[in-house]
C-alpha positions as CSV (number, residue, x, y, z in Angstrom):
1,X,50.9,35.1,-13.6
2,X,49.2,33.2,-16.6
3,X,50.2,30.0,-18.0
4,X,49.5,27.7,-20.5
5,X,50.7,24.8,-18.4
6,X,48.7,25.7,-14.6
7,X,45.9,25.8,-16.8
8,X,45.9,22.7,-18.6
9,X,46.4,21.5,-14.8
10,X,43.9,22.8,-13.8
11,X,41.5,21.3,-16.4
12,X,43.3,18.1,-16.1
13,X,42.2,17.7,-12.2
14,X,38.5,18.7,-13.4
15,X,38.3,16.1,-16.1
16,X,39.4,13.7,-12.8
17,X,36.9,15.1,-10.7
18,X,34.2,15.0,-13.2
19,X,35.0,11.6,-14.0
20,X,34.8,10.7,-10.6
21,X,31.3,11.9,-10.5
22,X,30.3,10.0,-13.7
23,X,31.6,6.5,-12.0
24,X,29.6,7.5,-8.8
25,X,26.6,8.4,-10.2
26,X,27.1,5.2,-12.3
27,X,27.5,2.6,-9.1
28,X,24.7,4.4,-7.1
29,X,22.1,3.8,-10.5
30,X,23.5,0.1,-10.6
31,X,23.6,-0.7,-6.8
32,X,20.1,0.8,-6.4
33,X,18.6,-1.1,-9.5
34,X,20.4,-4.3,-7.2
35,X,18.7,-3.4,-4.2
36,X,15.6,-3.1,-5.7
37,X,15.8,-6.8,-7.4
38,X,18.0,-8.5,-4.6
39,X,16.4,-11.3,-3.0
40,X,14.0,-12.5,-6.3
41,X,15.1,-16.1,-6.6
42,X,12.9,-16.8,-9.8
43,X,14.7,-16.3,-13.1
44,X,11.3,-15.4,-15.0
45,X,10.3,-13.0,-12.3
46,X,13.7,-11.2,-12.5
47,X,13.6,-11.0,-16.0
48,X,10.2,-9.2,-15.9
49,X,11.1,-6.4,-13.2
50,X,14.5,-6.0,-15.3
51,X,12.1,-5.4,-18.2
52,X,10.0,-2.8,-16.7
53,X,12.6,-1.4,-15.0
54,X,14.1,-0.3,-18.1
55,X,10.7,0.8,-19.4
56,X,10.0,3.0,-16.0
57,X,13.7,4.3,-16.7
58,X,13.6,5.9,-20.2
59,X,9.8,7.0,-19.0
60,X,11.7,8.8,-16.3
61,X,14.3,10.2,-18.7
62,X,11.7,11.3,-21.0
63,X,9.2,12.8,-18.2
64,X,12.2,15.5,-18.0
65,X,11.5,16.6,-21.2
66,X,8.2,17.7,-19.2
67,X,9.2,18.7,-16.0
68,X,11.3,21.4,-18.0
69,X,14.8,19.1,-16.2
70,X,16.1,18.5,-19.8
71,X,15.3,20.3,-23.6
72,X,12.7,18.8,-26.4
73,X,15.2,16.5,-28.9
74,X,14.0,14.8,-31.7
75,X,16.3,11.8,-31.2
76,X,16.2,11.5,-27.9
77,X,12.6,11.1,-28.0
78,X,12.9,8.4,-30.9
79,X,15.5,6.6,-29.0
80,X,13.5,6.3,-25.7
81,X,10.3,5.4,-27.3
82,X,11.9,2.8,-29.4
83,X,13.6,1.1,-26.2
84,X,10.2,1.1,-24.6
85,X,8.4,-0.3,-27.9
86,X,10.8,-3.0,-28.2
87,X,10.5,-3.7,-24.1
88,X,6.4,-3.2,-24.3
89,X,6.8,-6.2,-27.1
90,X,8.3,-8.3,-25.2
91,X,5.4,-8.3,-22.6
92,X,3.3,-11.5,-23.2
93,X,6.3,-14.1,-23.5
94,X,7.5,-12.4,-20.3
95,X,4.3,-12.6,-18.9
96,X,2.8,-15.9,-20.0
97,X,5.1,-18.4,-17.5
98,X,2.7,-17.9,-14.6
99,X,5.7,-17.5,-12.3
100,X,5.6,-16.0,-8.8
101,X,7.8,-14.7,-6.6
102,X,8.1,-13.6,-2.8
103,X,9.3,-10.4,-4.2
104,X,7.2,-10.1,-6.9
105,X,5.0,-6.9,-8.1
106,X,2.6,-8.9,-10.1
107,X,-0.8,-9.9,-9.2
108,X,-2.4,-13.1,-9.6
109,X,-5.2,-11.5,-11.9
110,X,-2.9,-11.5,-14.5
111,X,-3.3,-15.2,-15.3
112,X,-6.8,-15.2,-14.1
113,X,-7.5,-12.3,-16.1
114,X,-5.0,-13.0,-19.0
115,X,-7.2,-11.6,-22.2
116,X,-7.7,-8.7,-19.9
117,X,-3.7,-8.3,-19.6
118,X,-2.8,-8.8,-23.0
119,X,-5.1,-6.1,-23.9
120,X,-3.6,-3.3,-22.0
121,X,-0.4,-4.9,-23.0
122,X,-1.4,-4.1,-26.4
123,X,-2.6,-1.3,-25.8
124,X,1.0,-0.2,-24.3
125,X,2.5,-1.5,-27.7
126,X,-0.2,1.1,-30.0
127,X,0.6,3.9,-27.4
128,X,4.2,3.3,-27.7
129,X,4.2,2.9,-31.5
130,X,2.6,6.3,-31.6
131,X,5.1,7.6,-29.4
132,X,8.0,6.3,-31.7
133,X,6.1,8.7,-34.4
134,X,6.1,11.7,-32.8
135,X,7.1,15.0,-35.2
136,X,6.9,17.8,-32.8
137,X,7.1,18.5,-28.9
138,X,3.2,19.2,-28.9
139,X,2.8,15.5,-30.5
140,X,5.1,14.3,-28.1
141,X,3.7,15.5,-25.1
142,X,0.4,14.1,-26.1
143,X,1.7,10.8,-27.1
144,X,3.3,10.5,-23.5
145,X,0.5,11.2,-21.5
146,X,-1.5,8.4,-23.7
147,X,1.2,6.0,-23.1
148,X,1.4,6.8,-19.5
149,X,-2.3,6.5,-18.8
150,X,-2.1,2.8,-20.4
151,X,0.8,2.2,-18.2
152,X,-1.6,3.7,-15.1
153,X,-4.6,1.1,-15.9
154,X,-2.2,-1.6,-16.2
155,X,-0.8,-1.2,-12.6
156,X,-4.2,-0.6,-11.4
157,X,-5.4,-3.9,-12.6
158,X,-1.6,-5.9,-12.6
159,X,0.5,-4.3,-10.2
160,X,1.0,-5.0,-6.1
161,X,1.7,-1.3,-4.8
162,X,4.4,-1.0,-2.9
163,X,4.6,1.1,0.4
């Protein structure tokens, strides 16, 4: 028999279960972004792999866009690209303290080499200003491959590959 009451129930216990989900998906993200900084006793160093790591995030997120995993949205794409303009200028202060770390993904070159960082950091910065501008999903798809390839050379060059 139908009624009003069973299923309110019943959407109340899948609100719970959803939720449940959400706060799991939540602690896994935030326990794995621990893991991958635990042991990184330098403050400087930390604050640099927090950095990026927020950068390689909202690439991730919008990399969906083109694998097809999530829809073409205007603000999304503005929101993401700001985040990562704001993080790309914030490169050369975070950079400049040659500090070093045990755990840390930075080369050496980039203080022996430091015109040669700043320009692909600048380089990021224009790619990710243009990125910001973006008025279509053609635009933005070739916005994002520029700013990826200046994120490429700068691991080349700047980064200690892991595994």
């Amino acid at each position: 028999m139908f009624s009003i009451d069973r299923v309110e129930r019943k959407a109340q216990i899948w609100g719970m279960k959803n939720r449940i989900t959400q706060i799991a998906a939540l602690v896994v993200v935030t326990a794995s972004a621990a893991f991958a900084h635990s042991g990184v006793k330098d403050p400087q160093v930390l604050a640099r792999m927090h950095v990026m790591g927020l950068v390689a995030d909202d690439m991730e997120d919008l990399g969906g866009i083109l694998k097809g995993q999530a829809p073409y949205d205007d603000q999304f794409v503005r929101d993401r690209s700001t985040r990562i303009l704001e993080h790309a200028r914030q490169i050369e202060a975070l950079f400049e303290p040659e500090a070093t770390d045990p755990k840390t993904e930075a080369k050496d070159t980039i203080w022996t080499d430091w015109p040669g960082f700043l320009e692909k950091a600048r380089d990021m910065e224009l790619a990710a200003q243009g990125l910001t501008e973006v008025q279509s999903e053609a635009e933005f798809r070739q916005a994002f491959a520029a700013l990826g390839k200046t994120c490429s050379a700068c691991h080349a060059d700047y980064r200690i590959k892991l595994n």
